[in-house]
C-alpha positions in Angstrom: -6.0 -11.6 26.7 -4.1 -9.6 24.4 -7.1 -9.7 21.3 -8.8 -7.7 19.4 -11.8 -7.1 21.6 -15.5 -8.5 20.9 -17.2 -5.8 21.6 -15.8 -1.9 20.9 -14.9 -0.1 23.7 -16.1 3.8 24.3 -13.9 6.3 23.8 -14.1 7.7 27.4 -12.4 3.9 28.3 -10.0 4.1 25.8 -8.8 7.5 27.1 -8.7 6.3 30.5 -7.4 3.2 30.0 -4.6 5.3 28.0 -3.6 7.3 30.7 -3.7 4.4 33.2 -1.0 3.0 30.9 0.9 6.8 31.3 1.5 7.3 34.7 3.5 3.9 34.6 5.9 5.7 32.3 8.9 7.4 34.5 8.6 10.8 33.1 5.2 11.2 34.6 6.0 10.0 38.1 5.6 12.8 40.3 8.8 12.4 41.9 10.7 11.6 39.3 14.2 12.8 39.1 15.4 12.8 35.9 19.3 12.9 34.8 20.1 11.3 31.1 19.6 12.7 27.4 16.4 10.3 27.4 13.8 11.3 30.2 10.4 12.1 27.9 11.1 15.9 28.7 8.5 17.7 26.7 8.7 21.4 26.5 5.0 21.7 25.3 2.0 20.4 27.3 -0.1 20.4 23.9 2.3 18.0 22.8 2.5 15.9 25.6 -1.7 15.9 25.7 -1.3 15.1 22.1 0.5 11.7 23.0 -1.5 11.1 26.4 2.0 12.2 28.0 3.5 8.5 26.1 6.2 10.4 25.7 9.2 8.2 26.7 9.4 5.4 23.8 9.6 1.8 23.2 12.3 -0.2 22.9 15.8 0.2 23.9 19.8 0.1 22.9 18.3 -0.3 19.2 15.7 -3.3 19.9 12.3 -2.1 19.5 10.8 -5.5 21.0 12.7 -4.7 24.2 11.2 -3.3 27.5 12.4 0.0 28.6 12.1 -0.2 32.6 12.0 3.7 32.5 8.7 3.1 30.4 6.7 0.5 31.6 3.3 1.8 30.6 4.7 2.3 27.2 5.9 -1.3 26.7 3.3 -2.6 27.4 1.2 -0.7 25.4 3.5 -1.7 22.5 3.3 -5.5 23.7 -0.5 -5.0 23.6 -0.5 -3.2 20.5 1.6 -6.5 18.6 -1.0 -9.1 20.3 -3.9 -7.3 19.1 -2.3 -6.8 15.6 -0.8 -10.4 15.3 -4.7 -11.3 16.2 -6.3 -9.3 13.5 -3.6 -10.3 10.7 -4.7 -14.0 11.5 -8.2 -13.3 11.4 -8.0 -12.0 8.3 -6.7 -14.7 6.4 -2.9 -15.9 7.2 -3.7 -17.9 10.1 -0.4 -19.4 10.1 1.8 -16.1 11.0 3.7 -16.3 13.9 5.0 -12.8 14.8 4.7 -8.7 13.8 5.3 -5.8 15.4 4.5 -2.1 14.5 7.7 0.4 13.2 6.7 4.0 13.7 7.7 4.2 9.3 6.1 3.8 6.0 5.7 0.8 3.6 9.0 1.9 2.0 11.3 2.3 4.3 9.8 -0.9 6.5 10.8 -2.9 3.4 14.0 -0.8 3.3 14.4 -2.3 7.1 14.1 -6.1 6.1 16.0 -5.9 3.3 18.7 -4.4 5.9 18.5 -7.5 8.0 18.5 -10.0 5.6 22.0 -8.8 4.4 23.6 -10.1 7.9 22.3 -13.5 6.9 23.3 -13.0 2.7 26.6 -11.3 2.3 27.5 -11.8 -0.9 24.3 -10.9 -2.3 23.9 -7.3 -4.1 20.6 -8.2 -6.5 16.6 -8.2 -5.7 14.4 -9.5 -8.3 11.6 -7.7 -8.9 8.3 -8.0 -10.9 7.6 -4.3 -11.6 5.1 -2.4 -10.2 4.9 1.3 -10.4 5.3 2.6 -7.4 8.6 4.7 -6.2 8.4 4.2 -2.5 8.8 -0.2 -3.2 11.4 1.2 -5.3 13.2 3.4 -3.4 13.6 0.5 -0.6 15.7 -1.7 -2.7 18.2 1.6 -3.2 17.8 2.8 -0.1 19.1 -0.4 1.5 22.0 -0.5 -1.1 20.9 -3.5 -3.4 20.5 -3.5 -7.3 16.8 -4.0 -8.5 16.4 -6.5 -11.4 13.3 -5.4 -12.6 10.8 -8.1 -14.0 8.6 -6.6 -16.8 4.9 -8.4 -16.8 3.1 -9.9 -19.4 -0.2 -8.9 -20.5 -3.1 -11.8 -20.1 -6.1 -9.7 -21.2 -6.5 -6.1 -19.6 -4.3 -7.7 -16.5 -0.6 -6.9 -16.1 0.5 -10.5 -14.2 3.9 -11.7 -12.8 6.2 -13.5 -15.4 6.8 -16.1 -13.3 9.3 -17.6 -16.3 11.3 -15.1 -16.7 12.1 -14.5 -12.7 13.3 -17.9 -12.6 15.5 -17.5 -15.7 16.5 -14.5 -13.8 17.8 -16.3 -10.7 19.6 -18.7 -12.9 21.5 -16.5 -14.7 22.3 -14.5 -11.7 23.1 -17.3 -9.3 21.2 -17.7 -6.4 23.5 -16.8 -4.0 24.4 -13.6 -5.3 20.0 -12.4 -4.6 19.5 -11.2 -1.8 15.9 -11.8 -2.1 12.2 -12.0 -4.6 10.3 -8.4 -3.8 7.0 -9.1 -4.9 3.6 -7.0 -4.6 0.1 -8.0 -3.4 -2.3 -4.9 -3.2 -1.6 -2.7 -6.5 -3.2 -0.6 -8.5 -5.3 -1.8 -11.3 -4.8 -3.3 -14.1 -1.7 -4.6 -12.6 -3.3 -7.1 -10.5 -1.4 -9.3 -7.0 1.8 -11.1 -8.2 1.4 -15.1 -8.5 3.0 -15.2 -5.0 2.3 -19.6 -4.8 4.7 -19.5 -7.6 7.3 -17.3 -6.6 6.8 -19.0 -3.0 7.7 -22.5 -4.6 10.8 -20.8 -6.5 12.0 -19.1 -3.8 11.7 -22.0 -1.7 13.6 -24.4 -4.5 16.5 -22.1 -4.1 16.6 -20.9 -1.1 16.4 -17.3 -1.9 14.2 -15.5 0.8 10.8 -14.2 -0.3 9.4 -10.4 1.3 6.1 -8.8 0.2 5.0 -6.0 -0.4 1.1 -6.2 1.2 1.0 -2.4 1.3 -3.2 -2.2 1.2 -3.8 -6.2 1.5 -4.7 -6.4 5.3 -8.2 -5.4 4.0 -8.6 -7.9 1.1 -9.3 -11.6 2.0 -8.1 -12.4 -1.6 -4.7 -11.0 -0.7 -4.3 -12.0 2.6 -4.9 -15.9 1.3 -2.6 -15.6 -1.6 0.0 -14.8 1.4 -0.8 -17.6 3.5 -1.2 -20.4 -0.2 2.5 -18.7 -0.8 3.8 -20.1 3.3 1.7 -22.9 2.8 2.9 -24.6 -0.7 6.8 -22.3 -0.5 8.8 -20.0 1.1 7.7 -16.2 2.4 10.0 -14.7 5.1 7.9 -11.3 5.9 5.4 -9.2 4.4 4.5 -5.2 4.7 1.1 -3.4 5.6 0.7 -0.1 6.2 -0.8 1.2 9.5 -3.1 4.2 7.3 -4.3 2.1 4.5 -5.7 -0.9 6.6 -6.3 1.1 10.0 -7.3 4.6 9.2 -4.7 6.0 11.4 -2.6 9.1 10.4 0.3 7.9 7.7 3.7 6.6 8.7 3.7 3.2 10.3 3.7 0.2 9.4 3.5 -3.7 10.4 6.1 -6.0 9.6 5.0 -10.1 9.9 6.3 -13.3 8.8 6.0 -17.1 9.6 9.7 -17.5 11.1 9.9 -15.8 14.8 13.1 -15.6 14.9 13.9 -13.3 11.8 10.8 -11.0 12.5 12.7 -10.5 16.0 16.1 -9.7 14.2 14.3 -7.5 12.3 12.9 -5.6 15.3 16.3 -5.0 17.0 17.3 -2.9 14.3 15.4 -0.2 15.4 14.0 1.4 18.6 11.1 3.9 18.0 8.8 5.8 19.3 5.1 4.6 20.9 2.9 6.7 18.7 1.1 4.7 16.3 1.1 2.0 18.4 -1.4 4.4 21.2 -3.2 5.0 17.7 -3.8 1.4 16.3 -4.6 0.7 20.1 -7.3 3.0 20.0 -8.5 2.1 16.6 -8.7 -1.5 17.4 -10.1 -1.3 20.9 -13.0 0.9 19.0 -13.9 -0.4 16.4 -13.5 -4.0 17.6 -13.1 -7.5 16.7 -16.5 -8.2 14.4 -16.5 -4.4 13.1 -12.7 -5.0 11.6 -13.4 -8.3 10.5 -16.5 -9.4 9.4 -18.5 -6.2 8.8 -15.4 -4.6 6.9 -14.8 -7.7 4.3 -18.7 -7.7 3.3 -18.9 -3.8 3.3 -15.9 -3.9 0.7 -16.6 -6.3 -1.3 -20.6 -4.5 -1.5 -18.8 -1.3 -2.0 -16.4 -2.9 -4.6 -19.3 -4.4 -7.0 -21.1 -1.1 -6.2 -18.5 1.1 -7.5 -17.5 -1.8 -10.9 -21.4 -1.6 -12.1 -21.3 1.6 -11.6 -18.2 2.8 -13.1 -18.7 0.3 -16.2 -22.5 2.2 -16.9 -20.6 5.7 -16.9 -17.7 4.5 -19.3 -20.0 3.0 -21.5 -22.0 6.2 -21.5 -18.8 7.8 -22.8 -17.6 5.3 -25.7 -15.1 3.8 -23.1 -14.8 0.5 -20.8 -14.3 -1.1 -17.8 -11.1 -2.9 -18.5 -11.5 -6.6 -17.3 -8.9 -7.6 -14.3 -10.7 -9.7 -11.9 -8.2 -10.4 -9.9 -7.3 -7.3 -8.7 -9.9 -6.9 -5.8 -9.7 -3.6 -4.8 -8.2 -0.9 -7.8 -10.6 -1.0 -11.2 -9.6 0.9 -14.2 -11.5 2.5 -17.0 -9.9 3.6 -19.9 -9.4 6.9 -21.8 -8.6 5.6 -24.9 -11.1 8.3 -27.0 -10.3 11.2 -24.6 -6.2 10.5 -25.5 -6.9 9.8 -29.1 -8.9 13.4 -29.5 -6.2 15.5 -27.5 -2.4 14.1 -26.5 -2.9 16.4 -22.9 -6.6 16.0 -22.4 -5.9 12.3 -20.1 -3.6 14.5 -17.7 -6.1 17.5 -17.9 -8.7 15.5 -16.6 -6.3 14.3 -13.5 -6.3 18.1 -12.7 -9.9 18.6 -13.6 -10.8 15.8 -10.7 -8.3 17.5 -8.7 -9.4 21.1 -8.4 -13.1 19.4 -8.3 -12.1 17.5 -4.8 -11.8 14.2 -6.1 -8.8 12.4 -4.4 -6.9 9.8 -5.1 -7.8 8.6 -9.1 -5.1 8.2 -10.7 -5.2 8.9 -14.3 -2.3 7.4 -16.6 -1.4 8.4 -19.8 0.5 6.2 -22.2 4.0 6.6 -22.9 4.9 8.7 -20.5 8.6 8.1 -19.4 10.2 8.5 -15.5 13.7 8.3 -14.0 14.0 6.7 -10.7 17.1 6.8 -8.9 19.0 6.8 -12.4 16.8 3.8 -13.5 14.5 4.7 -16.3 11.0 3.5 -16.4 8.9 3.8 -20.1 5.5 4.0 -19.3 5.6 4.7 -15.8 2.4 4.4 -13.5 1.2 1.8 -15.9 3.1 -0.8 -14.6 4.5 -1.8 -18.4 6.3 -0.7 -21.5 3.5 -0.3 -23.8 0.2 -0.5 -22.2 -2.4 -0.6 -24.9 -4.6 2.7 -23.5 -4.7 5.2 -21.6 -7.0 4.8 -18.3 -8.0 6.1 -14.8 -8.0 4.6 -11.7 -10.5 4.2 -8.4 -10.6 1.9 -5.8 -12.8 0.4 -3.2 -10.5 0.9 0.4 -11.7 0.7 3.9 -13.5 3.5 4.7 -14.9 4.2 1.4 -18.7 5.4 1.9 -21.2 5.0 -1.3 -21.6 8.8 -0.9 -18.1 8.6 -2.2 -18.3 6.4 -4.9 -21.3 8.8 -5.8 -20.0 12.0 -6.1 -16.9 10.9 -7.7 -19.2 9.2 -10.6 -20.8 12.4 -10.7 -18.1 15.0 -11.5 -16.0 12.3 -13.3 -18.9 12.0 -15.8 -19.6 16.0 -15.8 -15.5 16.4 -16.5 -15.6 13.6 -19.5 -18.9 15.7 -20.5 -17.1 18.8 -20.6 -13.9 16.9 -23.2 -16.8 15.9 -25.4 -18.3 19.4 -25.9 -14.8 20.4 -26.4 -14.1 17.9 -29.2 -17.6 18.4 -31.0 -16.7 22.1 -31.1 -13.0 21.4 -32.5 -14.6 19.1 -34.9 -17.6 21.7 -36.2 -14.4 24.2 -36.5 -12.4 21.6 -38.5 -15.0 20.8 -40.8 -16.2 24.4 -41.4 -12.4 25.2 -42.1 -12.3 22.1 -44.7 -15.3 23.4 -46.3 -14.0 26.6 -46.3 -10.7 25.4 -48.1 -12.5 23.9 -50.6 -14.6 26.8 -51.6 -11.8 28.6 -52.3 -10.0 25.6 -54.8 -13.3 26.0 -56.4 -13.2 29.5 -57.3 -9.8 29.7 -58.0 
């Protein structure tokens, strides 16, 4: 039927069903006489048993949609691997999309890919208007693909860093329309940046008929994200939006899905590349696992349990330590705490304790100090990884992802509080020294 199945599969019918799909693929026929540069010759069987002998590819002449005759098995594991996807990304909230397909690359370079297509169809266009978000790889794509980023600072409403939906518009009139190629905006982000007001720059971008790709990097997993994509078709204009394959799927990193409400220009997109059938035998086997009602259902409850779990928790331990939670409920998977004491008491403690979680096993917080200044591709960014100029404090990061078990959420608490423990003894003792000094000093005035 081409779905997400309603029931998981084991993995001994997965494999088989994988190798069923194999021995339709040329280079495994037994009397197969190969004679081209492209015959799925592998000179190690550790290789080939590592990719259930897919070896041949998908696609072909640059069209990764295409069927390869030589490759049968493979195509139509990629076919499958697109229906079962398309299935999952309408399940999950933009019931209106019409067509994806998986690229064997990264966020970054799969936005690289759009913005490649969508200069066939814009010519004269060299600008992308973008509201910032910290992140080089989004970044990278607009340079990458040879356009100019006009970079949209946020405003602050609260803790939340939220698009400036103003001055993007001003932007585009000053610019001309015609001369943008298109609005990048961002969905999943990290805290206290929070999704950009995509109904908005949907509306805009539909007013003036500038096309509209976003950056859903992390959002196939958040309901909230996943409607703020379909409101954005619904009431304006979006022509695709990202996801990666290892951030929604737990797969190994480097693919991606590309989707969009036009069928037409997600196909256009897809003959710019052929690729290979990896990650599609990887999502394939994912999906077919974990199943229809495991994905959906089960995995939107367990987050959003995880996600208050890990906010109540987080908040108790930061008020333990003279800190908060900052406030940005509408970012629903990164939280933020801040740091504010810990940088007032020592400029380097904030990045200390990034390396102290580090060395202690604690992956992925991300601890930003203020002020710090970066220079991407000759553009310079002042407070970079805080997503603004002047952010008022210092904070670290955590969030609540698929696959997140409260064991993690647990530990983490537990040597982020022991670490914070450790700067406070260490400022107690720098204080007892200080005042002993003082003392000391006065003593002295006094005798002389």
């Amino acid at each position: 039927k081409g779905k997400c199945p309603e029931d998981g599969w084991d993995e001994s019918t997965i494999e088989l069903f994988l190798h069923e799909l194999a021995i339709m693929d040329s280079n495994n026929f037994l009397g197969n006489c190969g004679v081209g540069e492209r015959e799925g010759r592998v000179a190690s069987g550790l290789v080939a048993r590592r990719h259930y002998r897919l070896i041949h590819g998908i696609g072909r002449s640059g069209d990764i949609s295409a069927v390869q005759p030589k490759a049968a098995g493979s195509s139509l594991l990629n076919k499958l691997t697109n229906s079962i996807v398309l299935d999952i990304i309408k399940l999950a909230g933009v019931r209106t999309v019409t067509n994806c397909f998986v690229v064997p690359m990264a966020t970054g370079m799969s936005l690289t890919l759009c913005f490649l297509t969508l200069r066939h169809k814009r010519p004269k266009a060299k600008y992308i208007i973008w509201p910032r978000i910290d992140q080089k790889s989004c970044f990278k794509s607009m340079i990458t693909a040879g356009f100019e980023p006009v970079v949209i600072e946020n405003v602050l409403e609260g803790d939340e860093l939220r698009t400036d939906v103003r001055a993007v518009e001003a932007k585009i009139k000053a610019l001309g329309a015609e001369n943008i190629l298109c609005v990048h905006s961002t969905t999943s982000c990290f805290a206290p940046r929070v999704p950009d007001r995509l109904e908005e720059l949907a509306v805009i971008c539909a007013n003036y008929d500038i096309p509209h790709i976003v950056n859903n990097a992390y959002g196939v997993q958040s309901s909230k994200c996943m409607h703020l994509i379909q409101q954005g078709a619904r009431v304006g204009r979006i022509d695709a939006f990202v996801q990666s394959l290892d951030k929604n799927f737990m797969v190994p990193v480097g693919g991606a899905i590309i989707a969009g409400f036009n069928e037409s220009f997600i196909q256009d997109i897809s003959k710019m590349y052929p690729a290979s059938v990896s990650h599609n035998g990887d999502l394939t086997v994912v999906c077919s696992r974990c199943c229809l009602v495991a994905y959906s259902k089960n995995t939107a409850f367990f987050l959003q349990e995880m996600f208050s779990y890990l906010s109540s928790e987080l908040k108790k331990l930061a008020d333990n330590h003279n800190e908060r939670l900052l406030d940005t409920p509408h970012n629903p998977i990164s939280l933020a705490m801040s740091l504010k004491n810990l940088d007032e008491n020592n400029d380097a403690a904030v990045t200390q304790l990034g390396s102290m979680l580090f060395t202690r096993q604690v992956s992925g917080a991300r601890v930003v100090p203020c002020g710090s200044v970066q220079t991407v591709n000759n553009y310079t960014f002042k407070g970079f990884m805080s997503h603004a100029n002047d952010y008022p404090c210092a904070y670290l990061n955590a969030a609540s992802a698929i696959g997140i078990k409260k064991q993690d959420v647990d530990v983490f608490l537990k040597r982020l509080d022991k670490c914070l423990k450790t700067f406070g003894k260490e400022a107690k003792k720098d204080k007892t020294a200080n005042e002993i000094s003082s003392s000391n000093t006065d003593t002295e005035q006094l005798e002389d």
